[in-house]
C-alpha positions as a Markdown table, in Angstrom:
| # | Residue | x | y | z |
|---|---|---|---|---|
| 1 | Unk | 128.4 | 23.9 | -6.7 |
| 2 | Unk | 129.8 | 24.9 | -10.2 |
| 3 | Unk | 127.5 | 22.3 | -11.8 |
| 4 | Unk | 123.6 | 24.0 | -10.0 |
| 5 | Unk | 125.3 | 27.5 | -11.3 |
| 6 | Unk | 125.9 | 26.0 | -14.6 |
| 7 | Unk | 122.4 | 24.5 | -14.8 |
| 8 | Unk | 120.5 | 27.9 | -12.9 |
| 9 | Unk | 120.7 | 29.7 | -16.2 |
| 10 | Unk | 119.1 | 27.2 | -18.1 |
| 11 | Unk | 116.4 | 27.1 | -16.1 |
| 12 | Unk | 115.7 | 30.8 | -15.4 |
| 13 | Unk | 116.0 | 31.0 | -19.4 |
| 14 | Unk | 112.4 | 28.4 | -19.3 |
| 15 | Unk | 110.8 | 30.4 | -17.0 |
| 16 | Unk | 111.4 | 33.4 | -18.4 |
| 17 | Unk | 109.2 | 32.3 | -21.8 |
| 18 | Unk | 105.8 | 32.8 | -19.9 |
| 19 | Unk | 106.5 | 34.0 | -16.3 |
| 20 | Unk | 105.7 | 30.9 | -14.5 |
| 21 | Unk | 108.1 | 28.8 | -13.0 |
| 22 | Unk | 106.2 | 25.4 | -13.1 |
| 23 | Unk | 104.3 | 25.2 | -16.8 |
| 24 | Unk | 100.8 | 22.8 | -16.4 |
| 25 | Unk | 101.2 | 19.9 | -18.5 |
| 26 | Unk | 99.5 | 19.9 | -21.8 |
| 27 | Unk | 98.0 | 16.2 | -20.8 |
| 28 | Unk | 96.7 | 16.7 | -18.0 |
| 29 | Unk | 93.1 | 18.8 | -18.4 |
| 30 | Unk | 91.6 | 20.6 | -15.3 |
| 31 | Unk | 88.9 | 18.7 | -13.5 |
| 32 | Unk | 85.4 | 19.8 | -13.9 |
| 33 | Unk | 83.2 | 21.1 | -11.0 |
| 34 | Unk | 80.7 | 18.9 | -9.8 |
| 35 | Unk | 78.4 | 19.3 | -6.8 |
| 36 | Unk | 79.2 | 17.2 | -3.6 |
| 37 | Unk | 76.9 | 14.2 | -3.2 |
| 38 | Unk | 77.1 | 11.6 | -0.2 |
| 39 | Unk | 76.6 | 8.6 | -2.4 |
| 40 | Unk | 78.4 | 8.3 | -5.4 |
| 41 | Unk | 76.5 | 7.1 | -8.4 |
| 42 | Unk | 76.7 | 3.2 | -9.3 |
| 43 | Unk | 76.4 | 2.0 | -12.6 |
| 44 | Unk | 74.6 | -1.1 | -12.3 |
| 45 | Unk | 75.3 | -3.8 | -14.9 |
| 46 | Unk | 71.5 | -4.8 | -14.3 |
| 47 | Unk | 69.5 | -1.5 | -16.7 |
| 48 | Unk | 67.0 | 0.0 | -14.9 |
| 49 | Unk | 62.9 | -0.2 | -16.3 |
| 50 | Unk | 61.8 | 3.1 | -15.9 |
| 51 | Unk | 57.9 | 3.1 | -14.6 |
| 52 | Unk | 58.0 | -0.4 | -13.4 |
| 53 | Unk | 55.3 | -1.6 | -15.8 |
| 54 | Unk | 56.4 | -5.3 | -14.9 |
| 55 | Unk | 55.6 | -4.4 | -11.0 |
| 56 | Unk | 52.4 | -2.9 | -11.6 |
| 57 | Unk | 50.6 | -3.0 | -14.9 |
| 58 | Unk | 48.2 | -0.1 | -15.6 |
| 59 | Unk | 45.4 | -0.9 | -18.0 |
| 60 | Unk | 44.1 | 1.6 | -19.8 |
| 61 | Unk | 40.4 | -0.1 | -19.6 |
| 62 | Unk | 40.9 | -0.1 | -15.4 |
| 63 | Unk | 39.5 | 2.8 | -15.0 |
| 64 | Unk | 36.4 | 2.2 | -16.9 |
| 65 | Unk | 35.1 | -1.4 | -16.8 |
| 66 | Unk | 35.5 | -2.1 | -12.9 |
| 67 | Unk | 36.8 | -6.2 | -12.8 |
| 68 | Unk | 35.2 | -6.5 | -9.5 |
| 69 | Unk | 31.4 | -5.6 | -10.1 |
| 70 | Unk | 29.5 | -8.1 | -12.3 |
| 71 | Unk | 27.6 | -6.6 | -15.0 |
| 72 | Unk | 24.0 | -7.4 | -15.8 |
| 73 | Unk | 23.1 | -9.1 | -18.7 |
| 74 | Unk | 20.0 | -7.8 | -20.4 |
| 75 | Unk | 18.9 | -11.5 | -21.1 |
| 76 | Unk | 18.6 | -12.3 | -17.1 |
| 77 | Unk | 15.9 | -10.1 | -16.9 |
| 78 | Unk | 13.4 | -10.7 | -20.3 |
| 79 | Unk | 11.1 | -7.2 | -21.3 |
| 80 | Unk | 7.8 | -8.6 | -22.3 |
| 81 | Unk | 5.5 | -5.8 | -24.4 |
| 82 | Unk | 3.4 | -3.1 | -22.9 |
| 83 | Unk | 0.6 | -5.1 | -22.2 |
| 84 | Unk | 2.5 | -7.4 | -19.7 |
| 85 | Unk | 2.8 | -4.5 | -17.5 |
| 86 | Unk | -0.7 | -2.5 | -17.2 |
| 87 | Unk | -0.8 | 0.5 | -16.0 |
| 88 | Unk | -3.1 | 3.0 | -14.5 |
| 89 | Unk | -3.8 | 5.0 | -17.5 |
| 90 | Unk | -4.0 | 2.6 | -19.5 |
| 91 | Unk | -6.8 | 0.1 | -17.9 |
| 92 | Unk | -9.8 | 1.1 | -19.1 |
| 93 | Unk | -13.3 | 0.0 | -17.2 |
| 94 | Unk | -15.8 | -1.0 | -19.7 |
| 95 | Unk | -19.2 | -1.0 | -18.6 |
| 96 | Unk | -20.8 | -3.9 | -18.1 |
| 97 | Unk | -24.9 | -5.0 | -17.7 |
| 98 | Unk | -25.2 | -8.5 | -16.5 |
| 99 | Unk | -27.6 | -10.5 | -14.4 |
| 100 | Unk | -28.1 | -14.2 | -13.8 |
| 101 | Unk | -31.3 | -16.4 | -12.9 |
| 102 | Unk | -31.4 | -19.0 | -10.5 |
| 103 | Unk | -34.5 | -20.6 | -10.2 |
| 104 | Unk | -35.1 | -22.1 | -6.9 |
| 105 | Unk | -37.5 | -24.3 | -7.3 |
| 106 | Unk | -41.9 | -24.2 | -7.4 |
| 107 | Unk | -44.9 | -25.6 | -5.1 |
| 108 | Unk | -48.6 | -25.4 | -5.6 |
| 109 | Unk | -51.3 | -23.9 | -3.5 |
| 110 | Unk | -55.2 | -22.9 | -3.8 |
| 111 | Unk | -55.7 | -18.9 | -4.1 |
| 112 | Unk | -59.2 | -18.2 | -2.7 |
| 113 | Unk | -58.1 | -14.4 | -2.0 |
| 114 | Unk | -58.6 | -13.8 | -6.3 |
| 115 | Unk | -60.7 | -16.4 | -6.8 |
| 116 | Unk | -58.6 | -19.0 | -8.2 |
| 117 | Unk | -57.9 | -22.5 | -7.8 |
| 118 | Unk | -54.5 | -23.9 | -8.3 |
| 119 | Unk | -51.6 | -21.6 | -8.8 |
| 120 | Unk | -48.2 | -22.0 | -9.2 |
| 121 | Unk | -45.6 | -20.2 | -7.2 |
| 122 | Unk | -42.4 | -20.5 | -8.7 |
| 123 | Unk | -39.2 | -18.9 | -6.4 |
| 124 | Unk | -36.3 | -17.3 | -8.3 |
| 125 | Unk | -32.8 | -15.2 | -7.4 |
| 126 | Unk | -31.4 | -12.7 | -9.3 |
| 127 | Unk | -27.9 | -11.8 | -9.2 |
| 128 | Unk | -26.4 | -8.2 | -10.2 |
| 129 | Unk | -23.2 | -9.9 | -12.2 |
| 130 | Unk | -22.1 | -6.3 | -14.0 |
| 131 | Unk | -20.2 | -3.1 | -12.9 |
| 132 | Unk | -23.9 | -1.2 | -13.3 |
| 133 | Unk | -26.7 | -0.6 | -11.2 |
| 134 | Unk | -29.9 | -2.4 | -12.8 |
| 135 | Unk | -33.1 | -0.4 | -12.5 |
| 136 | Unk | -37.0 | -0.9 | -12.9 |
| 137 | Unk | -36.2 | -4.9 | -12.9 |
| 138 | Unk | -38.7 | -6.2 | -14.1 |
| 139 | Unk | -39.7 | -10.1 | -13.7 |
| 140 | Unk | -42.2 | -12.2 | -15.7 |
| 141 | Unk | -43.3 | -15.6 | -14.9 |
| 142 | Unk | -45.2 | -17.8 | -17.8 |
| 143 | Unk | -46.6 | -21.0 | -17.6 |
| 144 | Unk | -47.5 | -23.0 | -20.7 |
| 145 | Unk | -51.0 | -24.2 | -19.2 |
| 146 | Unk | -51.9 | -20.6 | -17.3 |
| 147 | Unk | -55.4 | -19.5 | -17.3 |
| 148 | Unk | -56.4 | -16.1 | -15.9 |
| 149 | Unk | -53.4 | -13.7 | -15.2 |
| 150 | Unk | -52.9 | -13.5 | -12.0 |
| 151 | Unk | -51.6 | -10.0 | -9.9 |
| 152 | Unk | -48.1 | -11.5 | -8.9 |
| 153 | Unk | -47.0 | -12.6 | -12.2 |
| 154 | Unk | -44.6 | -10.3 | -12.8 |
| 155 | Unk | -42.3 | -8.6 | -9.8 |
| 156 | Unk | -40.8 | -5.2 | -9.9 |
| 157 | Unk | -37.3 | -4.4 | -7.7 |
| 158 | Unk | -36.8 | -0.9 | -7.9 |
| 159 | Unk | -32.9 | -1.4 | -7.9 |
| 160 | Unk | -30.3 | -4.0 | -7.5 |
| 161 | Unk | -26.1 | -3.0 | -7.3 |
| 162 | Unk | -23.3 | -4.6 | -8.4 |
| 163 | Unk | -22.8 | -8.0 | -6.6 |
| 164 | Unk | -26.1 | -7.7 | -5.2 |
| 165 | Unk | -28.7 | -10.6 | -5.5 |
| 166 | Unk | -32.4 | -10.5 | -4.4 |
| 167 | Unk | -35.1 | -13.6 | -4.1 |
| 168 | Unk | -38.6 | -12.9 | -5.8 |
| 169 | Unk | -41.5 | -14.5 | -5.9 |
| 170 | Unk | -43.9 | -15.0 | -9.2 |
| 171 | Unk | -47.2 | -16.5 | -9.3 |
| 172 | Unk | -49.3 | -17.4 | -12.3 |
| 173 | Unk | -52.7 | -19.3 | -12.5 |
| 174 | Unk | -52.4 | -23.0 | -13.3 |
| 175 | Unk | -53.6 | -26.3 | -13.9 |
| 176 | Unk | -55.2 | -28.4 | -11.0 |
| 177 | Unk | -52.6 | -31.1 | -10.8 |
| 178 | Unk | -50.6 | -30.8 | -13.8 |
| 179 | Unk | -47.2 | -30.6 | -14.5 |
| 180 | Unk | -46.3 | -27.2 | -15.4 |
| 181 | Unk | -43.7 | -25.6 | -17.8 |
| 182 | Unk | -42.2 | -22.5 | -16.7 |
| 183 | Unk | -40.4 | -19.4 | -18.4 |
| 184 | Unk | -39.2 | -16.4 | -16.4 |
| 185 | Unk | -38.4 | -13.3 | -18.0 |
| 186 | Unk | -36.0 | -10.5 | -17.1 |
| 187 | Unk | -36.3 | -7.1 | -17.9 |
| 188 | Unk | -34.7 | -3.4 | -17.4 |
| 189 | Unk | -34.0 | 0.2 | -18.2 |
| 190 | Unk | -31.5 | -1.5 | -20.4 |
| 191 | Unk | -34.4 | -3.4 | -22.7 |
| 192 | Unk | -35.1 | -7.5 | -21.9 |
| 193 | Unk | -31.7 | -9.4 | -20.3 |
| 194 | Unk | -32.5 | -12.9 | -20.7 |
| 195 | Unk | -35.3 | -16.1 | -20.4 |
| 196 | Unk | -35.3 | -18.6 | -18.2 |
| 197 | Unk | -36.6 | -22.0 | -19.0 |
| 198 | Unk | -38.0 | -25.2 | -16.7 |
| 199 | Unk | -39.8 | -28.1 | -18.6 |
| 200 | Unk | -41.1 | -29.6 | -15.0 |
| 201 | Unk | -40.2 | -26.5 | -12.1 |
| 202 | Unk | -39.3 | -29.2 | -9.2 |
| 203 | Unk | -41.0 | -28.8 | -6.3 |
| 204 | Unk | -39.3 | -26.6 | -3.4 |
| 205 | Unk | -40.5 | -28.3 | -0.4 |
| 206 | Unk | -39.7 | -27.2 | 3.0 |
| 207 | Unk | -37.0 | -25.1 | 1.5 |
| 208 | Unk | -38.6 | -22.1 | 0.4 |
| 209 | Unk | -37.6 | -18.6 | 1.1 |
| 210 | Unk | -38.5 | -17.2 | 4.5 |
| 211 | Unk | -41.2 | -14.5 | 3.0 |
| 212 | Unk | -39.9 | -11.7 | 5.0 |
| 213 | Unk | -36.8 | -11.7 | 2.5 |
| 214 | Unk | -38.0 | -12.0 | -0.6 |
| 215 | Unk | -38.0 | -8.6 | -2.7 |
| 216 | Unk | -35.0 | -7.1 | -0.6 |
| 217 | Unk | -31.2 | -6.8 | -2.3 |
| 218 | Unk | -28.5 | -8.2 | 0.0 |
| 219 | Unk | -24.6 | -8.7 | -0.8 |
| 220 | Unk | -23.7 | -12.0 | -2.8 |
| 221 | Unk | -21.7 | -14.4 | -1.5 |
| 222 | Unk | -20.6 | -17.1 | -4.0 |
């Protein structure tokens, strides 16, 4: 008992420096406030990648070249020059007079109607092979050894169209039983087409035109 009233003085002489009775240690530093979490943090010894560039890479050129879609290449498909692909406006129709002879073949026979003997009937097509309409045709027939010129030497058709043909038949006076060269002659509103040379006209036979169709365009049918 003498020895806590011996020590009370002391003590009440510490206390009496600041007015506290317990002093806070000089080593020991208040704790700081931090909010309350449910999971404490975890350093991990492995570092963490931030953006995860190794899980998914971004290209910059993704978004622009797509991988998936092949692209064409300009060589798969060559570009000829403008002629190789005509158009509408550029085609331009030139036109075009054209006709061709075909001569069919000749016989003989006595003309007692114009007082002739032999004549020579020689039978001929014409074919319309422009993009114009012939007019006023005009065809001739001459014969190296003709005599008196005879009314059907030359044939006029009116008109013939574009891929149209028509059969004619020329007559001219002749030579009693001689071979007999021929020329035919083709004319137009467009001047003189073309002639028409046979050194020996064959004869025709059974095969001439029926004479109801001679003179009289019809379609051509090559």
């Amino acid at each position: 008992m003498k020895k806590l009233f011996a020590v009370l003085p002391g003590l009440l002489l510490l206390t009496s420096c600041n007015g506290w009775f317990f002093q806070a240690s000089p080593y020991n530093p208040p704790t700081p406030f931090l909010p309350p979490t449910n999971t404490p943090s975890i350093v991990s010894p492995t570092p963490v990648v931030i953006g995860a560039a190794t899980a998914t890479p971004v290209l910059a050129t993704s978004t622009n070249i797509p991988t998936n879609t092949p692209f064409n290449v300009a060589t798969n498909t060559p570009i000829g020059p403008p002629t190789d692909t005509p158009s509408a406006t550029s085609t331009v129709i030139v036109p075009v007079s054209s006709i061709s002879v075909e001569v069919l073949g000749c016989n003989t026979s006595i003309d007692i109607t114009h007082g002739m003997g032999e004549v020579t009937n020689a039978f001929v097509t014409l074919t319309n092979t422009g993009n114009l309409e012939l007019t006023n045709i005009r065809t001739t027939l001459v014969a190296l050894d003709e005599g008196r010129e005879h009314p059907d030497k030359t044939v006029e058709l009116a008109y013939l169209p574009p891929a149209y043909q028509a059969t004619l038949k020329l007559t001219v006076d002749s030579t009693y039983q001689e071979e007999t060269p021929i020329q035919i002659e083709i004319s137009a509103d467009g001047g003189l087409f073309q002639r028409v040379g046979e050194a020996s006209c064959r004869d025709i036979g059974l095969f001439a035109p029926d004479p109801t169709s001679l003179n009289t365009p019809i379609p051509f049918n090559p």
